[in-house]
PADRENLUM-946279 format. One record per residue (C-alpha): residue in three letters; x, y, z. Coordinates in steps of 0.5 Angstrom, whole numbers, plus 2048, in hexadecimal, padded with zeros to 3 digits. Each point is the difference from the previous one (the first is absolute). Last residue first. Layout:
BEGIN
ALAXYZ;...
This chain:
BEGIN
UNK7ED82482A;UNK7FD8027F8;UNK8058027FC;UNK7FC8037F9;UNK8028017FA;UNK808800802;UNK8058047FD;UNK8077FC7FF;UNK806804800;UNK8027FE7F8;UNK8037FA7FE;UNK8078017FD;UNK8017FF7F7;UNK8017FD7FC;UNK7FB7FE7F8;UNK8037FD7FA;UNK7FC7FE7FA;UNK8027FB7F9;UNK8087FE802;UNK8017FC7FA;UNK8037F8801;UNK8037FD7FA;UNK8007F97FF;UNK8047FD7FB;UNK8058067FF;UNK800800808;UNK7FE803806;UNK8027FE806;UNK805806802;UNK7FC8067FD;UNK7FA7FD804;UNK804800806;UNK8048077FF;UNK7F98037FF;UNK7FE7FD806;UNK806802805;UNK8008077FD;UNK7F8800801;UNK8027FF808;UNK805805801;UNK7FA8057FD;UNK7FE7FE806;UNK803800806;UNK8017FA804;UNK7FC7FD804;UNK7FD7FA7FB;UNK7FA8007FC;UNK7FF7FD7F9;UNK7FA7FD7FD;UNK8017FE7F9;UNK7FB7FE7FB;UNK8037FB7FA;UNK7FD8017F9;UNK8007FB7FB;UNK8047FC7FA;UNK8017F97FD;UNK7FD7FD806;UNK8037F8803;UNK7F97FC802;UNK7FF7FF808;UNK800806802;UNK803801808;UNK7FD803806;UNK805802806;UNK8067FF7FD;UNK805802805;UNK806805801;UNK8067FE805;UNK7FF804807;UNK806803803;UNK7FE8077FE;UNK7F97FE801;UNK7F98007FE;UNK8017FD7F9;UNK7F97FD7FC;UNK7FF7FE7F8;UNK7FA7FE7FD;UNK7FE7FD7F9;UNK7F98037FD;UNK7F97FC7FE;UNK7FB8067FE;UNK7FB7FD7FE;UNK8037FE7F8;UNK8078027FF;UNK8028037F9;UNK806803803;UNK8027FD805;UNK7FE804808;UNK808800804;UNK7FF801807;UNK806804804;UNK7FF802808;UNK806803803;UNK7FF801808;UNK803803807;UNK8078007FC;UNK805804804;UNK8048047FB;UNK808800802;UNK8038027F8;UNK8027F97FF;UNK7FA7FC803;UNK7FB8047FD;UNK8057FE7F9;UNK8007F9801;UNK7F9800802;UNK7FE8037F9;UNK8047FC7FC;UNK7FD7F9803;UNK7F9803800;UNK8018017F8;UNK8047F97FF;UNK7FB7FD804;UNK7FA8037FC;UNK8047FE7FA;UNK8007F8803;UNK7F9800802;UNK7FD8017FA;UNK8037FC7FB;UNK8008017F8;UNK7FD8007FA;UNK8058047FA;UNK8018067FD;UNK7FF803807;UNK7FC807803;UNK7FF802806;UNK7FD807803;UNK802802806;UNK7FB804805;UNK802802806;UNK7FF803807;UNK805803805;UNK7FF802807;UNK806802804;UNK7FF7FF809;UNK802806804;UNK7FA8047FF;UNK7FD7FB803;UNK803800806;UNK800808801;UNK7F98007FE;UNK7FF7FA806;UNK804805804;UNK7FC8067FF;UNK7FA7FC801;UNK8027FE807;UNK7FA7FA801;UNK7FC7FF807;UNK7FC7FA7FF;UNK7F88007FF;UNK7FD7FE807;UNK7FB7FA7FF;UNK7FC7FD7FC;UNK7FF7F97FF;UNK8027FD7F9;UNK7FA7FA7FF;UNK8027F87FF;UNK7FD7FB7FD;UNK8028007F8;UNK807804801;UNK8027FD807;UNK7FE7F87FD;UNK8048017FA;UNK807802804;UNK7FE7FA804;UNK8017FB7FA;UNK8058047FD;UNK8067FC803;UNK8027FD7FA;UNK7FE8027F9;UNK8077FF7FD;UNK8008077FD;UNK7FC803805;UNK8057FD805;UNK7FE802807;UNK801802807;UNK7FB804805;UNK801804805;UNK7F9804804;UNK801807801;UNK7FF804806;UNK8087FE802;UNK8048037FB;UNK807801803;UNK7FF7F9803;UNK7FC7FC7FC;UNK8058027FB;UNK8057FE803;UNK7FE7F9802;UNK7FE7FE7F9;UNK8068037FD;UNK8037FA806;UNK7FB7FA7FE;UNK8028027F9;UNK808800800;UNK7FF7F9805;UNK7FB7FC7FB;UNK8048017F9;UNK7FF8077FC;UNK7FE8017F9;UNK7FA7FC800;UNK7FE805804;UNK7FE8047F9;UNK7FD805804;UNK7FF802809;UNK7F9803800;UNK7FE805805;UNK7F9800802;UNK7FD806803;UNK8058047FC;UNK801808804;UNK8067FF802;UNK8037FC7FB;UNK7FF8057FB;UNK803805805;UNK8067FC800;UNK8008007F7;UNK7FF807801;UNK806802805;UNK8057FB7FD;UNK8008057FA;UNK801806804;UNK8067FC803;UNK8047FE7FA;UNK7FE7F97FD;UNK8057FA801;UNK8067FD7FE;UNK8017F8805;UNK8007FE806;UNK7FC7FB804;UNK7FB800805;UNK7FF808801;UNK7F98017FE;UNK8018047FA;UNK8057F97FE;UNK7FB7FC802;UNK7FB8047FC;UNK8048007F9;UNK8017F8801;UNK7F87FE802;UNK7FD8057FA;UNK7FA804804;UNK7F97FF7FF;UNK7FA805803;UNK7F97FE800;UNK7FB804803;UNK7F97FE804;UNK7FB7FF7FA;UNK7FC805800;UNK7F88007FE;UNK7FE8047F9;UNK7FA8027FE;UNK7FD803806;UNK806802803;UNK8008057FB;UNK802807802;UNK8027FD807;UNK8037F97FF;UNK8048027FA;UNK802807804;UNK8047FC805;UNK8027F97FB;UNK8048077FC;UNK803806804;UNK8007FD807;UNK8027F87FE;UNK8048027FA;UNK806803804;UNK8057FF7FC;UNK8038007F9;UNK8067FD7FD;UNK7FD7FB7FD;UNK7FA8027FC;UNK7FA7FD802;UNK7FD7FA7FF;UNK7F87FF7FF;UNK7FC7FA801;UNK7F98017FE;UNK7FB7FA801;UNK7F97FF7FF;UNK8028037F9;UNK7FA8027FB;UNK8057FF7F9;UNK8008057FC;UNK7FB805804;UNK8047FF806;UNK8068017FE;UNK7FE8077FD;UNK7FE801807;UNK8067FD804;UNK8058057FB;UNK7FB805802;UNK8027FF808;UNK8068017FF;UNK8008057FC;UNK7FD803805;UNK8057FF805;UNK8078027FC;UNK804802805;UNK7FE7FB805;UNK8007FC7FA;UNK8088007FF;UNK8018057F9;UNK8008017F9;UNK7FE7F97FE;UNK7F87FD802;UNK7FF7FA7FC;UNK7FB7FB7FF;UNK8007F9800;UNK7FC7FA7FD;UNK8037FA802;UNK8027FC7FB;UNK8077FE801;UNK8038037FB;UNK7FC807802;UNK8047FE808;UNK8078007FB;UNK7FF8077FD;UNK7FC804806;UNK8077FD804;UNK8058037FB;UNK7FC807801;UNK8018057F9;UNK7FE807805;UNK804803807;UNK7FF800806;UNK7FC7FA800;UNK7FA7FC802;UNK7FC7F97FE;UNK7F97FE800;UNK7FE7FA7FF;UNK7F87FD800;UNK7FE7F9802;UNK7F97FD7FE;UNK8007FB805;UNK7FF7F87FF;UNK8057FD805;UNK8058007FA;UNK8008087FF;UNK801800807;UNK8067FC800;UNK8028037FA;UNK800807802;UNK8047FE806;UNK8067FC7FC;UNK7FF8067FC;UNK801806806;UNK8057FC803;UNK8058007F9;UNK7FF807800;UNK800802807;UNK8087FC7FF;UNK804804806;UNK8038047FA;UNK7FF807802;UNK7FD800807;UNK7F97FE802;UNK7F88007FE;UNK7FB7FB7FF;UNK7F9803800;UNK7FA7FD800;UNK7F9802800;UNK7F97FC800;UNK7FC8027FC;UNK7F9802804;UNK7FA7FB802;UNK7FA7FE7FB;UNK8028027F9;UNK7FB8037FC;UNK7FD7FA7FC;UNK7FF7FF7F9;UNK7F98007FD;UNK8008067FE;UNK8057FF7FA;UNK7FF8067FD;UNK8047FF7F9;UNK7FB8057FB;UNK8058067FF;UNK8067FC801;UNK8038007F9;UNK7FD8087FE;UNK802801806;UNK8077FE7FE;UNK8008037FA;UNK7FE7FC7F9;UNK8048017FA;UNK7FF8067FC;UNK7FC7FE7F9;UNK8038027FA;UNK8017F87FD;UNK7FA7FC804;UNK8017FE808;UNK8047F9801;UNK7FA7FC805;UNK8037FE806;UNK7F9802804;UNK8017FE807;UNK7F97FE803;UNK7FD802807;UNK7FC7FC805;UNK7FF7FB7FC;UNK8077FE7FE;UNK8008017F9;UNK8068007FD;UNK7FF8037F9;UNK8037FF7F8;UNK7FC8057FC;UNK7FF7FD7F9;UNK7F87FF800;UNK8017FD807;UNK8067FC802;UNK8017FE807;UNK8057FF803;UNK8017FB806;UNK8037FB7FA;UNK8068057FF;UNK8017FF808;UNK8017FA800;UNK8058007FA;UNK803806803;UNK8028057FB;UNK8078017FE;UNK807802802;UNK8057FD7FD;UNK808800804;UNK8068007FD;UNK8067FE800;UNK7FD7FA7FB;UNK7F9800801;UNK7FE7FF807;UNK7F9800801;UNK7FB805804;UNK7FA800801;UNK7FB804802;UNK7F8802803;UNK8027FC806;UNK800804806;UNK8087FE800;UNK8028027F9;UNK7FB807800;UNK804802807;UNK8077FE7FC;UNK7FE8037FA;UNK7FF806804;UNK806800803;UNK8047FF7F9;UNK7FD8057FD;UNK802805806;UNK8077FD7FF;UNK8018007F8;UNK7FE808801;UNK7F88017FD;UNK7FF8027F9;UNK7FB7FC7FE;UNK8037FD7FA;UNK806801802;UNK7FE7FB807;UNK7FD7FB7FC;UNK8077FF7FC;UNK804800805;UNK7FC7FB803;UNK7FE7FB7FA;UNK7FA8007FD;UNK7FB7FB7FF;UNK7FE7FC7FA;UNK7F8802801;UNK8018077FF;UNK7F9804802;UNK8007FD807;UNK807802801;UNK7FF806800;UNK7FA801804;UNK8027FD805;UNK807804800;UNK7FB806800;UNK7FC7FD806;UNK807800803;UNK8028077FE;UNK7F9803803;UNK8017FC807;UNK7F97FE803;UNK8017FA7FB;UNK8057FB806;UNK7FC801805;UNK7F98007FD;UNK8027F97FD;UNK8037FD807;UNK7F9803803;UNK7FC7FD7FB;UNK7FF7F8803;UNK800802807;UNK7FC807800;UNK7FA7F97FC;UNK7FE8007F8;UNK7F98017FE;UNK7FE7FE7FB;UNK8028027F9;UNK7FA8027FB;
């Protein structure tokens, strides 16, 4: 009989089986000694090259699997650790861990496999304590291309590193989220709520954080809402604290601005920029942050920074103004400090326009991609996405499309956790940058593209068809898989609470 085996010990193992197509994978692979490869595993059990990717991923890091290069491959198997932990009794291969038991055992022929409640039906785990304060909620919000993302990992990582189970939630109009990809490569569990901002879309809101919470317990919720929306603290921080505020106690709100595109906004500089109706969200964002975060300050010397910090203390003086270098990791210290102590005070919703706030998103031209990529032989990521980027940002400058964000990655096929490349544009007289590159060339995949620019949008998918038609060739050859544009709706709220 096993003994009994402490929450700490389990709770890895509980996480990464509470999953039916995990426990699948285990079962799998349990009952083919030599492993199999990725693709391999996901035709099997008719799971998407991602999704078996994630999981093995989550198995990977609980330490149920390992994973072995083979060539450009990449072999998967059972942990030898873990192999060991199995108990074999009477041909059934078991993980006992006391307070419940994993059968892994392959069913007779004719037998339909187990379901899910079939598979936890006798995985109580009594032992485990409730959690003894509520989660803490973050959000992290800002214009287009302010770097949210960039923060939110460097954010997640802090925590994750002082020892907190952190979940991520990510937001947009639209679906195929460039960020949910690139937080995913990097670990950290993430939900995402697409087809509107998360005022618009409150109880998803909310169901996105309890699915996270049966995955991975979260201590730490961060949340980071489309970029073109404003006015979250009436209709989402608001509603949390009343509805749930005995689960979730509210970080004071975060709001980031790119340095070059807020000083020209701010008159400091000049330079192209949005029409008026798209200015008034990206202000009322600011005027309801209670930090304002000037981003990427490595881009500005002393003096340029020390007067946008000027300004916005001016305009916006009930937030407190920070600057940082998520990238760099300078300047974040006091950042982190507001986030893990601090509570967001209450006070007086702003006053918003909602017509006009309709009338500026309405401006802006959503466009999002899948490009399916296909060569005869390896090749570098980083240079096809530039080369992609480069045409698009040529073809925005032509027909005067002010860019607010392109966001492109590049997820090989084959590839094992879901490691991507990550390419970035913000502004019209900005060059495309690499945020996150492979480190081994790719003989094919799929690239996700992110696209929004005040422009129409029908406009917008000539430009991508022609970029892709432009960079393809003979010996890599780009097909274009999904298309979806369109304009945001008027946003609705779920609740506005002043």
């Amino acid at each position: 009989m096993a003994s009994a085996t402490s929450s700490a010990d389990c709770l890895p193992f509980l996480r990464a089986l509470s999953d039916e197509s995990r426990w699948e994978i285990v079962r799998l692979l349990v009952a083919t000694p030599d492993g199999l490869n990725l693709g391999d595993l996901a035709e099997r059990l008719r799971l998407s090259l991602y999704n078996a990717s994630r999981h093995v991923r989550v198995l990977h890091e609980a330490g149920i699997v390992s994973v072995e290069r083979e060539g450009r491959f990449k072999r998967i198997g059972i942990a030898p650790a873990f192999r060991r932990r199995i108990r074999s009794q009477a041909g059934s291969d078991a993980l006992d861990l006391g307070c419940c038991r994993f059968d892994f055992s392959t069913p007779a022929a004719g037998t339909a496999s187990r379901t899910k409640k079939q598979l936890l039906q006798h995985a109580t785990i009594p032992t485990l304590a409730t959690m003894s304060s509520p989660a803490r909620y973050i959000m992290i919000g800002g214009f287009l291309g302010a770097g949210k993302t960039t923060a939110v990992a460097a954010v997640a990582r802090h925590l994750a590193d002082a020892g907190k189970r952190v979940g991520l939630i990510t937001n947009d109009q639209g679906r195929e989220l460039v960020d949910t990809q690139m937080l995913r490569s990097r670990g950290f569990a993430t939900e995402e709520i697409a087809g509107g901002c998360f005022c618009c879309k409150f109880n998803s809101l909310v169901d996105a954080a309890s699915r996270l919470d049966l995955d991975a317990a979260p201590e730490v919720f961060i949340a980071e809402p489309v970029g073109s929306c404003t006015d979250l603290v009436a209709t989402v921080t608001y509603p949390l604290r009343r509805i749930y505020g005995d689960r979730f106690s509210i970080a004071p709100l975060s709001v980031l601005v790119d340095p070059m595109r807020a000083r020209r906004i701010l008159g400091l500089e000049e330079g192209r920029n949005f029409s008026d109706k798209v200015l008034y969200i990206y202000r009322k964002q600011l005027e309801e942050a209670d930090v304002i975060l000037i981003s990427k300050r490595d881009l500005l010397d002393e003096a340029g920074e020390a007067e946008l910090r000027e300004a916005l203390e001016r305009e916006f003086p009930k937030a407190r103004v920070l600057a940082i270098s998520a990238r760099k990791g300078e300047g974040l210290e006091a950042w982190f400090e507001i986030l893990e102590s601090e509570t967001q005070t209450l006070g007086a919703a702003m006053e918003v326009d909602y017509d006009t706030y309709a009338e500026g998103e309405a401006l802006l031209g959503w466009l999002n991609a899948t490009i399916e990529v296909k060569a005869t032989d390896e090749f570098d990521s980083a240079p096809l996405l530039q080369a992609l980027a480069r045409e698009i940002h040529a073809r925005l400058v032509a027909e005067g499309a002010e860019v607010a964000h392109l966001k492109m990655t590049l997820s090989p096929d084959q590839a094992f956790a879901g490691e991507v490349a990550v390419i970035n544009l913000v502004r019209n007289d900005f060059a495309p940058e690499m945020g996150q590159e492979l480190d081994e060339p790719v003989e094919g995949g799929q690239i996700i593209l992110n696209l929004r620019a005040e422009g129409d949008p029908e406009g917008l998918e000539a430009i991508v068809r022609e970029a892709i038609a432009a960079v393809s060739t003979a010996d890599c050859q780009l097909s274009l898989d999904h298309l979806e544009r369109f304009r945001p709706g008027r946003p609705v709220p779920t609740h506005r609470d002043a």
